[in-house]
Backbone as CSV, one residue per row, in Angstrom:
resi,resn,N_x,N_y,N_z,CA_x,CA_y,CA_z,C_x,C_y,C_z
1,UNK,9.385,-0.959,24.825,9.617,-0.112,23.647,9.174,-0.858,22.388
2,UNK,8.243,-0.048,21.366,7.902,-0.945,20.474,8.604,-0.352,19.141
3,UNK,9.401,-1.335,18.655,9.575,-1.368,17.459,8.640,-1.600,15.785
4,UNK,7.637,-0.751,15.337,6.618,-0.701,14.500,6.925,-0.678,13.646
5,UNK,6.216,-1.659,12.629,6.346,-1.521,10.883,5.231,-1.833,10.881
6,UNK,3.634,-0.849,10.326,2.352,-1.450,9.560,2.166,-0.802,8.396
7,UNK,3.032,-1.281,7.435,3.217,-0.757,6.112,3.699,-2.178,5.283
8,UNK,3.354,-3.068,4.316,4.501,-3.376,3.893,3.297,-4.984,2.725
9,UNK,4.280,-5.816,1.857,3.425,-6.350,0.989,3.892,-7.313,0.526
10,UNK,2.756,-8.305,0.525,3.820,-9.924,0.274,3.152,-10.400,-0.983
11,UNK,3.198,-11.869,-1.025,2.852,-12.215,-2.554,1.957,-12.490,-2.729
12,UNK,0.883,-11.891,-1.901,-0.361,-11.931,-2.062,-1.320,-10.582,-3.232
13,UNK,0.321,-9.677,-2.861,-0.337,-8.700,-4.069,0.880,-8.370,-4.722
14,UNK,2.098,-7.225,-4.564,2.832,-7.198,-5.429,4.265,-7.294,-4.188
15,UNK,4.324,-7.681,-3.234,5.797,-8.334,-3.086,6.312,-9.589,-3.063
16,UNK,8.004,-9.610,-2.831,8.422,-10.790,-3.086,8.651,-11.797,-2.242
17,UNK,8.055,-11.398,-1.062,8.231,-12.419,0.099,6.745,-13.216,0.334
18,UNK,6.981,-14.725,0.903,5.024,-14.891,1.453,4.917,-14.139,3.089
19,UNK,3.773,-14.277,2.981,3.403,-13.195,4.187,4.296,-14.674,5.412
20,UNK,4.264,-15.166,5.098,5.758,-16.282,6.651,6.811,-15.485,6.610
21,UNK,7.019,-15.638,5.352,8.905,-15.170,5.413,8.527,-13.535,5.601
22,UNK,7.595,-12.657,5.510,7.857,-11.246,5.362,7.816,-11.131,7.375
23,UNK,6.850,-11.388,8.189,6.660,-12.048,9.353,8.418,-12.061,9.741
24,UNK,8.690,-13.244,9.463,9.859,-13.922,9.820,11.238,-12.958,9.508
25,UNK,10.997,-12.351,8.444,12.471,-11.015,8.468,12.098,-9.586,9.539
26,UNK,10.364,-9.339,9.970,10.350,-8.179,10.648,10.749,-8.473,11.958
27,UNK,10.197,-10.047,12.346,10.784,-10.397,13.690,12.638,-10.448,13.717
28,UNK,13.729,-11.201,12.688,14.630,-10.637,12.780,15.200,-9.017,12.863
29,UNK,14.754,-8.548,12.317,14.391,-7.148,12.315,14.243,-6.598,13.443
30,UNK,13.698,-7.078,14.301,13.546,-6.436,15.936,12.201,-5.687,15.845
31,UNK,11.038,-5.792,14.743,9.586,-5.269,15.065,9.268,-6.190,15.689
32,UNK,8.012,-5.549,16.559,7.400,-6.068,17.599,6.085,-5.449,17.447
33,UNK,5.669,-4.636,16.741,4.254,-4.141,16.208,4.102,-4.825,14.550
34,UNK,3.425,-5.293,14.001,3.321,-5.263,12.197,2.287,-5.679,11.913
35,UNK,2.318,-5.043,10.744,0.987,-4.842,9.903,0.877,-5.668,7.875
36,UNK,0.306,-6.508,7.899,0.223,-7.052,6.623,-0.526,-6.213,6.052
37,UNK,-0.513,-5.557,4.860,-1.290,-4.802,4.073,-1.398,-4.731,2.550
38,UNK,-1.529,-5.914,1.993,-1.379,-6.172,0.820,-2.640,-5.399,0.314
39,UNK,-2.463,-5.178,-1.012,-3.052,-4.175,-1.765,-4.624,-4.586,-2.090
40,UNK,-5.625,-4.483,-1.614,-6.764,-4.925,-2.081,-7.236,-6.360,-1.791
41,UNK,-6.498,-6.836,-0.859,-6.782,-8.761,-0.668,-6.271,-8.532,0.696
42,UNK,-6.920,-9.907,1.362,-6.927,-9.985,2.567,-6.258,-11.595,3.112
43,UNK,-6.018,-12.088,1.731,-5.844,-13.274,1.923,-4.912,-13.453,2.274
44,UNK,-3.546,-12.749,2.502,-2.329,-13.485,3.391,-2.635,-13.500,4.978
45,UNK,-3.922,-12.544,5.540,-3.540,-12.563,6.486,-3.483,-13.549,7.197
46,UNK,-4.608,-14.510,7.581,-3.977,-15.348,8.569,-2.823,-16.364,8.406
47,UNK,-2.250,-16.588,7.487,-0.814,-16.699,7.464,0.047,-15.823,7.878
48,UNK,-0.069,-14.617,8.037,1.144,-13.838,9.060,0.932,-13.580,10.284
49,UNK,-0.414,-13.853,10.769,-1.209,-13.761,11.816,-0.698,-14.923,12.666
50,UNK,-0.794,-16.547,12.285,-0.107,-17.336,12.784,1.418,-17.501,12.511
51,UNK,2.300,-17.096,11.679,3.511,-17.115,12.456,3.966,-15.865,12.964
52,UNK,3.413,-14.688,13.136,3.340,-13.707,14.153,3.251,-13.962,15.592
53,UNK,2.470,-14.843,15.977,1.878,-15.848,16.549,3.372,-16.424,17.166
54,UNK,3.791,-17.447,16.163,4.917,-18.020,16.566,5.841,-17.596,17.533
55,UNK,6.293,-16.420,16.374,7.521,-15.447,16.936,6.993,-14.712,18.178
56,UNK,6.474,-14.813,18.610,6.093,-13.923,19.508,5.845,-11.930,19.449
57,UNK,5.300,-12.235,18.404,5.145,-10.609,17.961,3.610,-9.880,17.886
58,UNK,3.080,-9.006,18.141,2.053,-8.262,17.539,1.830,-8.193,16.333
59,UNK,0.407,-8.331,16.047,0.002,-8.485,14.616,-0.759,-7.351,14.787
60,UNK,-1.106,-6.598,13.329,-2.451,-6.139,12.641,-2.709,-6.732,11.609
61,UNK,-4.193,-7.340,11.502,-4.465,-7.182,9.980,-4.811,-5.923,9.608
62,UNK,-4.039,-6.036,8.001,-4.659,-4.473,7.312,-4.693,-4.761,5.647
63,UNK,-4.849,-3.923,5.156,-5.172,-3.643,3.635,-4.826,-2.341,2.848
64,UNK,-4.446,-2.660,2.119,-4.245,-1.198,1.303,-5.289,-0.840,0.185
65,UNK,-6.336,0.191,0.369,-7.047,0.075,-0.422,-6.869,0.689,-1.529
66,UNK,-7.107,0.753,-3.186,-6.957,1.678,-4.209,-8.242,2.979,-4.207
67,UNK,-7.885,4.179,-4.255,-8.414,5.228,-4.627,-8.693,6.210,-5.321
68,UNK,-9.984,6.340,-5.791,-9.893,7.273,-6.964,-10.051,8.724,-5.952
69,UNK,-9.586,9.772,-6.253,-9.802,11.155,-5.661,-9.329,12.384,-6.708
70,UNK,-10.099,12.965,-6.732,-10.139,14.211,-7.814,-9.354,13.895,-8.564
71,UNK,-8.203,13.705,-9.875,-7.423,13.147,-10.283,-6.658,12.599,-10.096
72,UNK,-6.176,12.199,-8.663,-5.539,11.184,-8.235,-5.532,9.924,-7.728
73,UNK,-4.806,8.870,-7.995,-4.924,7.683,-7.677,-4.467,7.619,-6.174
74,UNK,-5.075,7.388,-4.952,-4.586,7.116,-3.371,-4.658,5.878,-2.777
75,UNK,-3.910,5.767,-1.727,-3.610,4.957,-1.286,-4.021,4.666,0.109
76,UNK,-5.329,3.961,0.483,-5.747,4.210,2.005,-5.724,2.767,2.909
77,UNK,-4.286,2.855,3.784,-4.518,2.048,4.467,-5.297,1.311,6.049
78,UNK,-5.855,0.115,5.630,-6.894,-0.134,6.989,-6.032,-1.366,7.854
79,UNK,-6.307,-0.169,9.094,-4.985,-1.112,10.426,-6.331,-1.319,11.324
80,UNK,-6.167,-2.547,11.844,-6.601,-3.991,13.085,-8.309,-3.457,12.576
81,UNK,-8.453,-4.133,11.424,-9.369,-4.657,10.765,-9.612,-5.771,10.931
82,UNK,-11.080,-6.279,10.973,-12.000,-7.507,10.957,-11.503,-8.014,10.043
83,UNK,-10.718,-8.916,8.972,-10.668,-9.689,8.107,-11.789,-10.307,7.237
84,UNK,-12.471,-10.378,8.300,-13.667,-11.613,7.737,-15.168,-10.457,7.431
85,UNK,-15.075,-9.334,7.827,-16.308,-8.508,7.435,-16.880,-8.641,6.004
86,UNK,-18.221,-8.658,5.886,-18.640,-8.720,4.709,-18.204,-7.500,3.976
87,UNK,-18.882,-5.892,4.593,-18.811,-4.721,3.692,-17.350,-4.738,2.855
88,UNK,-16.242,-5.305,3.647,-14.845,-4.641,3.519,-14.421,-6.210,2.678
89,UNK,-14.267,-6.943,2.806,-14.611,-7.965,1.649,-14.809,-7.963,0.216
90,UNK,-16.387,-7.686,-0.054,-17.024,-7.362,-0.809,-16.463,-6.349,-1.809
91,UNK,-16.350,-5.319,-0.947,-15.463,-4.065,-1.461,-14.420,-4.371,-2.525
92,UNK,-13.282,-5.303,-1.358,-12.336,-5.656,-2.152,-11.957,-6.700,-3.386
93,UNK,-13.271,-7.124,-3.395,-13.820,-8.490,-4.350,-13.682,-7.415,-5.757
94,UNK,-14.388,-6.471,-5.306,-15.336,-5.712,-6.601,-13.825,-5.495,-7.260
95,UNK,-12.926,-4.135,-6.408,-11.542,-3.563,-6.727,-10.635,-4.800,-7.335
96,UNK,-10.596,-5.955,-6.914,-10.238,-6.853,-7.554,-10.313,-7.121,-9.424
97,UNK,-11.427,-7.097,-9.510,-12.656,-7.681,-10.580,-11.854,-6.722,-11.570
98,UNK,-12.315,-5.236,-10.605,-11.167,-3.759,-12.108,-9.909,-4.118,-12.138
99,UNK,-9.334,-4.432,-10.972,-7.551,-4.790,-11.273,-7.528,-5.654,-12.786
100,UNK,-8.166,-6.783,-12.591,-8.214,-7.371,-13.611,-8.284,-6.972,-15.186
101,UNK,-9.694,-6.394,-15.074,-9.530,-5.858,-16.449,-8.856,-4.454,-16.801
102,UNK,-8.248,-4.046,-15.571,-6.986,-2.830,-16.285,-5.998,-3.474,-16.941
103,UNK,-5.292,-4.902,-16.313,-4.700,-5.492,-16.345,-4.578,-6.091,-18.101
104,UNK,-5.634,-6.403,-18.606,-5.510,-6.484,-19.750,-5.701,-5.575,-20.717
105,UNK,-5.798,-4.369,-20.070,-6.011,-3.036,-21.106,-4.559,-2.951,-20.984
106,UNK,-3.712,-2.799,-19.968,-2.239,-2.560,-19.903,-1.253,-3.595,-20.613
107,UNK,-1.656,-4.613,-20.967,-1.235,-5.798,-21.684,-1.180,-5.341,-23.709
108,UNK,-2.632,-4.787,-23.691,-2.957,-4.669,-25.037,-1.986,-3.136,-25.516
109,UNK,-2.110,-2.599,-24.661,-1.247,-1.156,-24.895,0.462,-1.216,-25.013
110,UNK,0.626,-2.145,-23.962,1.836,-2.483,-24.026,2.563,-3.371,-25.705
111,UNK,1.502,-4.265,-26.220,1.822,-5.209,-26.962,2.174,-3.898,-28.190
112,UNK,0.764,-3.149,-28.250,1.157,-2.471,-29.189,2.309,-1.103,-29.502
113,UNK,2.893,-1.490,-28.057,4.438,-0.369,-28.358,5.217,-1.736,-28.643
114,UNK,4.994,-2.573,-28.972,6.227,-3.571,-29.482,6.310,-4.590,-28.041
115,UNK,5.645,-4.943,-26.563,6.223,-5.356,-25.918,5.628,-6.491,-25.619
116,UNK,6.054,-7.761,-26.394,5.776,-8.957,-26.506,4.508,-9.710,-24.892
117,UNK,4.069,-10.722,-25.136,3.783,-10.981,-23.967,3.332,-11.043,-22.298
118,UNK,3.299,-9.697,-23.189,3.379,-8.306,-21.253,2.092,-9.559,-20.349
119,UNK,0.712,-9.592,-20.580,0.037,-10.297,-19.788,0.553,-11.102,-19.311
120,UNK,0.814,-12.515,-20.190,1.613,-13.609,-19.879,2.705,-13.343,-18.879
121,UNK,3.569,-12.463,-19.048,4.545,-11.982,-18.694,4.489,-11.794,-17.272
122,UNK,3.486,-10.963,-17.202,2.922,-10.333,-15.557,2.483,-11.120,-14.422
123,UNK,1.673,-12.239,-15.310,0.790,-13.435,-14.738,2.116,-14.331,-14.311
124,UNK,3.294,-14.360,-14.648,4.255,-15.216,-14.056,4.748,-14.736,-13.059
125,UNK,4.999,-13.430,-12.869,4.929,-12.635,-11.864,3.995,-12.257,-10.958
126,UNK,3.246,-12.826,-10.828,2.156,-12.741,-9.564,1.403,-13.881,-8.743
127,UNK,2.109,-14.390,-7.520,1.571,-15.555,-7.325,0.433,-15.735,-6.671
128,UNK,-0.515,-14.181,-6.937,-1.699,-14.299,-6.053,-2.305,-14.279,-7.870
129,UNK,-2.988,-15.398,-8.536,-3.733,-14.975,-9.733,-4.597,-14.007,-10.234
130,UNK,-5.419,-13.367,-9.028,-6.455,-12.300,-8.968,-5.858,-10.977,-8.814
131,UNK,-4.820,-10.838,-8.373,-4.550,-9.347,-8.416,-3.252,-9.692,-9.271
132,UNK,-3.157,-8.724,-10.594,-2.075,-8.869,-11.509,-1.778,-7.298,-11.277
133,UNK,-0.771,-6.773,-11.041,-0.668,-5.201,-10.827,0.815,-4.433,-11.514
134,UNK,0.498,-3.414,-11.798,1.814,-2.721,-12.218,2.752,-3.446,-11.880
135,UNK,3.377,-3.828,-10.702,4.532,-3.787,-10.511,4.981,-5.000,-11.454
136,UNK,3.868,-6.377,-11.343,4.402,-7.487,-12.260,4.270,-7.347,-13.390
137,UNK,3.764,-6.108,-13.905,4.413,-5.523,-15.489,5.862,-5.365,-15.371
138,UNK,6.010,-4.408,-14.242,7.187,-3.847,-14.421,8.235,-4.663,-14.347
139,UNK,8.377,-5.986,-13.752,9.361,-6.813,-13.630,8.973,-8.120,-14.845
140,UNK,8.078,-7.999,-15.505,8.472,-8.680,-17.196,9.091,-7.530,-17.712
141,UNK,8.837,-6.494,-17.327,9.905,-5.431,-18.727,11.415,-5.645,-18.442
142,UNK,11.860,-5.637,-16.546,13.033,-5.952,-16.583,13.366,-6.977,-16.989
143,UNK,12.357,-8.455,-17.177,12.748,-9.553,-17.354,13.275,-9.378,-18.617
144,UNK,12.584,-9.366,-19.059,12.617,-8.651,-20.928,13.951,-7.537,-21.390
145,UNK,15.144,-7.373,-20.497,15.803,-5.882,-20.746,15.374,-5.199,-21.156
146,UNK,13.999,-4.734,-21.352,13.500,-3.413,-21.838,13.325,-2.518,-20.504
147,UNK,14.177,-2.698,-19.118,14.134,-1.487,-18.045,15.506,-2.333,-17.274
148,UNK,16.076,-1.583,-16.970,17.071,-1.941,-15.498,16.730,-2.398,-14.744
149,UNK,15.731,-1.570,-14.182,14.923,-1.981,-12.118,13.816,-1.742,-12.671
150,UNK,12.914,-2.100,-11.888,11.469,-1.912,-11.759,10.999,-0.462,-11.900
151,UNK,11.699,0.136,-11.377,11.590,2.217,-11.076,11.768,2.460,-12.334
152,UNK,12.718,1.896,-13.276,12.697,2.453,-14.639,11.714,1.869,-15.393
153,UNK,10.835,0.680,-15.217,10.209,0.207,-15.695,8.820,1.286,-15.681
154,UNK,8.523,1.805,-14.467,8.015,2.373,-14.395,7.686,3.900,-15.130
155,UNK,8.683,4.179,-14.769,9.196,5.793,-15.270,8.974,5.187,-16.702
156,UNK,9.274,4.385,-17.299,9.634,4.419,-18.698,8.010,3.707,-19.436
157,UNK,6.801,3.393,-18.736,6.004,2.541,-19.647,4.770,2.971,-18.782
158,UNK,4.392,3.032,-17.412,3.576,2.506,-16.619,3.015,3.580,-15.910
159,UNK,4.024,5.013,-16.088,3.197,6.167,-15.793,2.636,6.566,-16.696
160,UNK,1.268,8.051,-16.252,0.974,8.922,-16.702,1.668,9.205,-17.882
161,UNK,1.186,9.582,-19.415,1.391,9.711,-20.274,2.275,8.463,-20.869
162,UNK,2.989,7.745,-20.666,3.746,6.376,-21.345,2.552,5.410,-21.766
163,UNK,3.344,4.468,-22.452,2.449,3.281,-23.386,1.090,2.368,-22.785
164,UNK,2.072,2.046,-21.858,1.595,0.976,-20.619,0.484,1.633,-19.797
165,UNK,0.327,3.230,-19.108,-0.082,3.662,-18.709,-2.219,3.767,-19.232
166,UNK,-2.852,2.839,-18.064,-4.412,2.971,-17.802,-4.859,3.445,-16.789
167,UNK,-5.733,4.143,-17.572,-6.349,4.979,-16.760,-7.533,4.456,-16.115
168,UNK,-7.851,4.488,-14.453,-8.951,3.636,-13.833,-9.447,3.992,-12.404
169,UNK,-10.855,3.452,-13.088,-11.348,4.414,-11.325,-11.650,3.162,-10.381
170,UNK,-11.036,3.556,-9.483,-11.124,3.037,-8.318,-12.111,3.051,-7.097
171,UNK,-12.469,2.452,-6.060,-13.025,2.707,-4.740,-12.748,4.399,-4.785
172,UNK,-13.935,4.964,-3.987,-14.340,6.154,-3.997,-13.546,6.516,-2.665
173,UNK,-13.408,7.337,-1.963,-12.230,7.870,-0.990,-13.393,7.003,0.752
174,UNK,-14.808,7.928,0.318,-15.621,7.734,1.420,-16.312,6.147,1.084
175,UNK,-16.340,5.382,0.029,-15.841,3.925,0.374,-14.931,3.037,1.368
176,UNK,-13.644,3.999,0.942,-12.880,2.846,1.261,-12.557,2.860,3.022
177,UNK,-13.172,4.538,3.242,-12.857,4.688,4.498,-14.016,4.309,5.147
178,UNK,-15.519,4.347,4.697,-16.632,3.263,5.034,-16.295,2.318,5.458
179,UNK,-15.842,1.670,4.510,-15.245,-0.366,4.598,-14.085,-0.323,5.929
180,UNK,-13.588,0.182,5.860,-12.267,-0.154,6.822,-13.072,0.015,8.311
181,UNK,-14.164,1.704,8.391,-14.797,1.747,10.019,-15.873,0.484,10.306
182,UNK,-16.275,0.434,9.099,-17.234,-1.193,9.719,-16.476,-1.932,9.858
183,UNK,-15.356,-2.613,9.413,-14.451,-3.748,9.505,-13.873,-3.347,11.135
184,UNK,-14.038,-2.271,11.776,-13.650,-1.874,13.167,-12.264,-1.629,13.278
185,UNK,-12.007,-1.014,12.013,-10.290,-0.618,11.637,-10.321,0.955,11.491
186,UNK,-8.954,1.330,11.261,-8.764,2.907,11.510,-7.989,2.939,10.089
187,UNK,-8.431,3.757,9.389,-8.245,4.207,7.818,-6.967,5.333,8.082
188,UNK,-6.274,5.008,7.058,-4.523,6.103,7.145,-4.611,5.910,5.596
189,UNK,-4.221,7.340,5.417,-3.435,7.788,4.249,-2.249,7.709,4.027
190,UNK,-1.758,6.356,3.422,-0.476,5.567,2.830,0.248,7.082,1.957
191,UNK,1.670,6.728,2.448,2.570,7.743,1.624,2.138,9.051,1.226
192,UNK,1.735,9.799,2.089,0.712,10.960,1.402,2.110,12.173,0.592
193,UNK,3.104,11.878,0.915,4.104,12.863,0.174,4.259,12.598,-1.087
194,UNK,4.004,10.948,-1.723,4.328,10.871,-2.818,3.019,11.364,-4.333
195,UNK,2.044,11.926,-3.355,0.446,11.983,-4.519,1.432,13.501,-4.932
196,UNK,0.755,13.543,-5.958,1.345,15.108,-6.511,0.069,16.458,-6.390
197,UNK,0.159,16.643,-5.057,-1.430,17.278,-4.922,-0.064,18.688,-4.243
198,UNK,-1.091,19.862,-4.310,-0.164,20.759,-3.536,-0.593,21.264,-2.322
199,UNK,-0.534,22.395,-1.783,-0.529,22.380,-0.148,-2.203,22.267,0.308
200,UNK,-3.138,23.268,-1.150,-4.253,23.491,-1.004,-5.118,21.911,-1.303
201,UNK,-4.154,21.236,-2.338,-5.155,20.049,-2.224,-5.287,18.988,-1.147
202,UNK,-3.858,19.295,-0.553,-3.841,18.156,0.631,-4.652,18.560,1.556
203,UNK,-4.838,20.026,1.684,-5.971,20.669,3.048,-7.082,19.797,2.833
204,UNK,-7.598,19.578,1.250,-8.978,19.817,0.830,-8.609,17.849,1.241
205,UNK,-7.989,17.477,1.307,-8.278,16.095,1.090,-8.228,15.493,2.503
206,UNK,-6.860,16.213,3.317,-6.947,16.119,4.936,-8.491,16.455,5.662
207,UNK,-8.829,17.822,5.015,-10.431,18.090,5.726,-11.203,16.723,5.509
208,UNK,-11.531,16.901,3.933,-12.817,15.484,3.786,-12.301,14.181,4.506
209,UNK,-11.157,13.563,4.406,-10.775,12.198,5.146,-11.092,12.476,6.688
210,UNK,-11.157,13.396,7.147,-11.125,13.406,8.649,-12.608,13.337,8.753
211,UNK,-13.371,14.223,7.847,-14.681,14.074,7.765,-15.539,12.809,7.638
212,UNK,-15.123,12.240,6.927,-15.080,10.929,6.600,-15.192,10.023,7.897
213,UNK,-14.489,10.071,8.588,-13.960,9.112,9.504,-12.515,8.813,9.403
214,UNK,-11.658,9.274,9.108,-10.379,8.876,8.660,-9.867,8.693,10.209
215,UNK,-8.737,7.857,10.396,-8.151,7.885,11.775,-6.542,8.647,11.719
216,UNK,-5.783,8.385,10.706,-4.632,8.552,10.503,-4.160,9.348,9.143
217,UNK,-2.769,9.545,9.136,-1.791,10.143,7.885,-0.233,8.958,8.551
218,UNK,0.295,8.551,7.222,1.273,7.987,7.268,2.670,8.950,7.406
219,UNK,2.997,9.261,8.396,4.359,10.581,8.419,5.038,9.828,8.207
220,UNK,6.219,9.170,8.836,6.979,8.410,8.608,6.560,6.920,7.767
221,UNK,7.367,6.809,6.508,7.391,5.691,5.515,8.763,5.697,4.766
222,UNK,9.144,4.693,3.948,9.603,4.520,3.058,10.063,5.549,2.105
223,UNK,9.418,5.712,1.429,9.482,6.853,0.790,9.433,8.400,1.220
224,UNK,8.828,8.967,2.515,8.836,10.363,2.668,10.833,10.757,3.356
225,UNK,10.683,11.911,2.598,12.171,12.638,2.908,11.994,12.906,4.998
226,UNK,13.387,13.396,5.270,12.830,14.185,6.812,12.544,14.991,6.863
227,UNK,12.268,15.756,5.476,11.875,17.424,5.641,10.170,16.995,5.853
228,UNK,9.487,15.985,4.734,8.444,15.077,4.967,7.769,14.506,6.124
229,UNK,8.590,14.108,6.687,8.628,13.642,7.947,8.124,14.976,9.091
230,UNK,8.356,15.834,9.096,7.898,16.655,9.785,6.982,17.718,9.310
231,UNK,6.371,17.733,7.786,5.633,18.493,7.236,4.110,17.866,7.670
232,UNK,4.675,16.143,7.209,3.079,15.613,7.416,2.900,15.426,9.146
233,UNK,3.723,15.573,9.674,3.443,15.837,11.059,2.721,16.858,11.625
234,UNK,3.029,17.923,10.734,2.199,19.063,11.109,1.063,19.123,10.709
235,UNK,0.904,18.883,9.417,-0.414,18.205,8.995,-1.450,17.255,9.826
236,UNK,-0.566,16.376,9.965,-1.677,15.801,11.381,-2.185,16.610,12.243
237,UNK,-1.321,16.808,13.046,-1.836,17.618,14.154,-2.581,18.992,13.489
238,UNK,-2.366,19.296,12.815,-3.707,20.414,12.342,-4.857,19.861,12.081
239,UNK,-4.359,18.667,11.751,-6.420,18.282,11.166,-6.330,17.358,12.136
240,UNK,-5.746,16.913,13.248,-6.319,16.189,14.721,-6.535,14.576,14.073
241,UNK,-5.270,14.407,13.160,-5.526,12.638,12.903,-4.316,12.372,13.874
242,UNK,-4.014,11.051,13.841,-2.806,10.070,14.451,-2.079,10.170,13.809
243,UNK,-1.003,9.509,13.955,0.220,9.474,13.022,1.037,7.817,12.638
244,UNK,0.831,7.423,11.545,1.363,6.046,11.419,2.810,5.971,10.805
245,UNK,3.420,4.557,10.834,4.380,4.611,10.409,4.554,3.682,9.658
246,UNK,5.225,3.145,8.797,5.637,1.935,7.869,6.271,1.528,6.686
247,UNK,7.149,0.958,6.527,8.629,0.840,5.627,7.824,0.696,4.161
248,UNK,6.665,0.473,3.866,6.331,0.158,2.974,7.129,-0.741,1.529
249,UNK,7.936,-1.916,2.645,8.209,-2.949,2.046,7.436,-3.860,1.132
250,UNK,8.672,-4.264,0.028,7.950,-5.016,-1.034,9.132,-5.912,-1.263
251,UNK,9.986,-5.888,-0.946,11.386,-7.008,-1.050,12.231,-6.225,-0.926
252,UNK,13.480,-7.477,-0.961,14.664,-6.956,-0.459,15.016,-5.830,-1.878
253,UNK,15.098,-6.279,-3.221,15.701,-5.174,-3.766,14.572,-4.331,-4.262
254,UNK,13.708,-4.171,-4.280,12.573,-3.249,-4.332,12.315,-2.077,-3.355
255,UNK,12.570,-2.396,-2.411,12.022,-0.857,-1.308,12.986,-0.008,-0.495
256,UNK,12.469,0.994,-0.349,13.391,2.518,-0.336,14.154,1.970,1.593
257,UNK,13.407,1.015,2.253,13.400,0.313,3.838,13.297,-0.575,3.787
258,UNK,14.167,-1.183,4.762,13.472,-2.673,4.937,12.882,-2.880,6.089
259,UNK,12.336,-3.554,6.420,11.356,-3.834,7.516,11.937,-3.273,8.969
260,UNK,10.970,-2.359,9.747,11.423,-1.906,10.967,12.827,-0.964,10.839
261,UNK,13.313,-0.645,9.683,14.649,0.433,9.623,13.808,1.772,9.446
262,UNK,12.950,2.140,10.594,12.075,3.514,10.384,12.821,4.587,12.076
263,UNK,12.884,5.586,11.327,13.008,6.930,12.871,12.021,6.944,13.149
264,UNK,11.964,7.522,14.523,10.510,7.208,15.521,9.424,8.534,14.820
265,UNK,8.540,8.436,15.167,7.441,9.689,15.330,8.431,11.096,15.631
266,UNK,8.109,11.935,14.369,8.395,13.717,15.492,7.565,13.709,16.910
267,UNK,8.087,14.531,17.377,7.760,14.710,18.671,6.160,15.621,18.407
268,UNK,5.536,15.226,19.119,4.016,15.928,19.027,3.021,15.130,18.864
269,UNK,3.146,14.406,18.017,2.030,13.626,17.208,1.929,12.387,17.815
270,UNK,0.186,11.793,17.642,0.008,10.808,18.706,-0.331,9.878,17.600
271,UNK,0.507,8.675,18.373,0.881,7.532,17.614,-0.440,6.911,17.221
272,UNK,-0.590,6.290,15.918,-1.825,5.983,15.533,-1.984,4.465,16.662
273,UNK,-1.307,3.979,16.911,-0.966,2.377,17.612,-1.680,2.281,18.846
274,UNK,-1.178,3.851,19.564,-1.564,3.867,20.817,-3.401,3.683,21.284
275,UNK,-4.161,3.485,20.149,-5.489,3.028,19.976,-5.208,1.516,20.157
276,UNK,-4.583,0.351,19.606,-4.519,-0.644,19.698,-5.206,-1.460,21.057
């Protein structure tokens, strides 16, 4: 019986564990499938790869790639990916390069609602130097009492219409799902309940990703409700993808799961894993 988590993010991009210790709590945890997928970098993996290794557990490498799609920003993750591929690399070199300079557009916007230091701020918060990202805004604002938690940090500076909030285009949809099939990985649509698209846009976006090459939809995560849980199930199986799963961990007080605390697959839908 496998216990699966390939969702989740260490301090290689915006969580608070290193990819050892994130490893080392899924194996307490009782996973026995997992997936490193830090946001745009590839560099924790073989550090969770070898103490995966250790523990005696199944690894994937994966990635979470950033996406631009008709006005929305997406989230496409690549499971038992090549690491070392040039195309998918490269890719993520480039997405890197923009993190960066959003990063200081979100700094300058921020300064000028009054909020001291925000770059500086962020950069202490991120122990991978190359990817500086929302979230280590959002935890100088809590540092700063200008938010409670990170979620208010958010809500309050870092979305759509607020101070903090840049606007940026990302890897193209049929990029990122390019990069992931040469890397000899299977492309999933991370959290698809949380994009704010409605029934007709998700058709339009389920059609092209499958078109694409897409392999998967993330049903079960972190964030989707159980009414969720069985909507994007149906969704799969209408457009004939797999079905993934993953806590989409980022630390202990940050995420909606913690590692491996996921309900299994609805009944129907074929496990994206069972490719492995």
């Amino acid at each position: 019986m496998l216990t699966v988590d390939l969702h989740s993010h260490s301090t290689h991009s915006d969580g608070l564990l290193t990819p050892a210790e994130l490893v080392a709590r899924a194996h307490a945890q009782g996973v026995t499938l997992y997936a490193l997928t830090d946001h745009d970098a590839l560099s924790g993996v073989e550090e969770a790869r070898l103490q995966a290794q250790a523990c005696g557990m199944r690894f994937v490498a994966g990635v979470e790639i950033s996406v631009s799609w008709q006005d929305e920003i997406l989230h496409i993750v690549g499971l038992n990916i090549d690491p070392r591929h040039a195309d998918l690399a490269g890719g993520l070199h480039a997405i890197r390069a923009g993190r960066e300079a959003r990063a200081v557009r979100i700094a300058a916007d921020l300064e000028r609602a009054g909020v001291e230091g925000a770059l500086a701020g962020a950069r202490r918060h991120a122990r991978n130097p190359d990817l500086v990202s929302r979230a280590h805004f959002a935890r100088h604002l809590v540092e700063c009492g200008l938010a409670k938690d990170t979620n208010a940090a958010f809500r309050r500076y870092l979305t759509p219409g607020k101070p903090g909030h840049v606007a940026h285009q990302w890897a193209s949809l049929s990029q990122a799902v390019n990069w992931i099939n040469a890397a000899g990985g299977a492309a999933v649509i991370a959290h698809p309940g949380r994009y704010k698209l409605n029934n007709r846009n998700n058709e339009a976006l389920l059609g092209e990703f499958r078109d694409l090459g897409g392999a998967g939809v993330e049903v079960v995560t972190g964030s989707h409700t159980a009414a969720q849980y069985a909507s994007w199930a149906r969704y799969a199986q209408r457009f004939g993808l797999a079905a993934s799963a993953g806590s989409d961990f980022h630390g202990p007080e940050e995420s909606y799961l913690d590692l491996g605390c996921l309900p299994d697959l609805p009944h129907g839908v074929q496990p994206l894993w069972s490719a492995f």
